[in-house]
N, C-alpha and C positions, 0 to 999 in steps of 0.2 A: 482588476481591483487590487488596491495594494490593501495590506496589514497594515493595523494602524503604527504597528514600529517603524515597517517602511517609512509609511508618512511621517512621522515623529522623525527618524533619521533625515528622510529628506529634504522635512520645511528647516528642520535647525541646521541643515548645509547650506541654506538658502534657495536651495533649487525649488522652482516655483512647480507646484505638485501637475498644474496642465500640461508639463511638457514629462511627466513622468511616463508615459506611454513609449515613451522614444528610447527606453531602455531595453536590451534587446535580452540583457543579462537573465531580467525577470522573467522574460515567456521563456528560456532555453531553459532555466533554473526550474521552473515548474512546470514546464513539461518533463523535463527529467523526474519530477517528482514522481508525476502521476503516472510514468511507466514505468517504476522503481515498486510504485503501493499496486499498481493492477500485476506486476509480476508475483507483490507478494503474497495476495489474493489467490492468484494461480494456485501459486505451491500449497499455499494451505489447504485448499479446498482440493487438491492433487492428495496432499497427505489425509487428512481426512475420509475421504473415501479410501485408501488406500489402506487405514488403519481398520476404520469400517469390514471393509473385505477380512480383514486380517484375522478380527475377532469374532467373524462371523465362522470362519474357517476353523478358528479356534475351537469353539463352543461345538461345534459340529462333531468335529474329531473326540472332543474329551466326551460327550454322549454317547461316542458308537464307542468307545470304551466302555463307559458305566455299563452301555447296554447291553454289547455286545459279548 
């Protein structure tokens, strides 16, 4: 499925939008996309827990302080 700019680009080139599938640019182009945005899913969700842990550890240690 194109964007409607795509299409907007493409009918005002003249290129008739049925043969727009024949573009190879566009599935390489967005699949690049979507293992660009699932990496960066990754990392956040990697950070996040990460920070999670971090401040869990935090809070821990300033307690057995007060308490201790």
């Amino acid at each position: 499925m194109l964007t409607p700019l795509a299409s907007l680009v493409l009918r005002s080139s003249g290129l008739d939008l049925n043969y727009t599938t024949g573009f190879p640019q566009l599935t390489v182009w967005r699949r690049k996309m979507v293992e660009l945005l699932n990496l960066h899913n990754d990392v956040s969700q990697s950070l996040n827990e990460s920070l999670s842990v971090f401040l869990l550890t935090l809070s821990v240690f300033i307690l057995t302080i007060l308490i201790g």
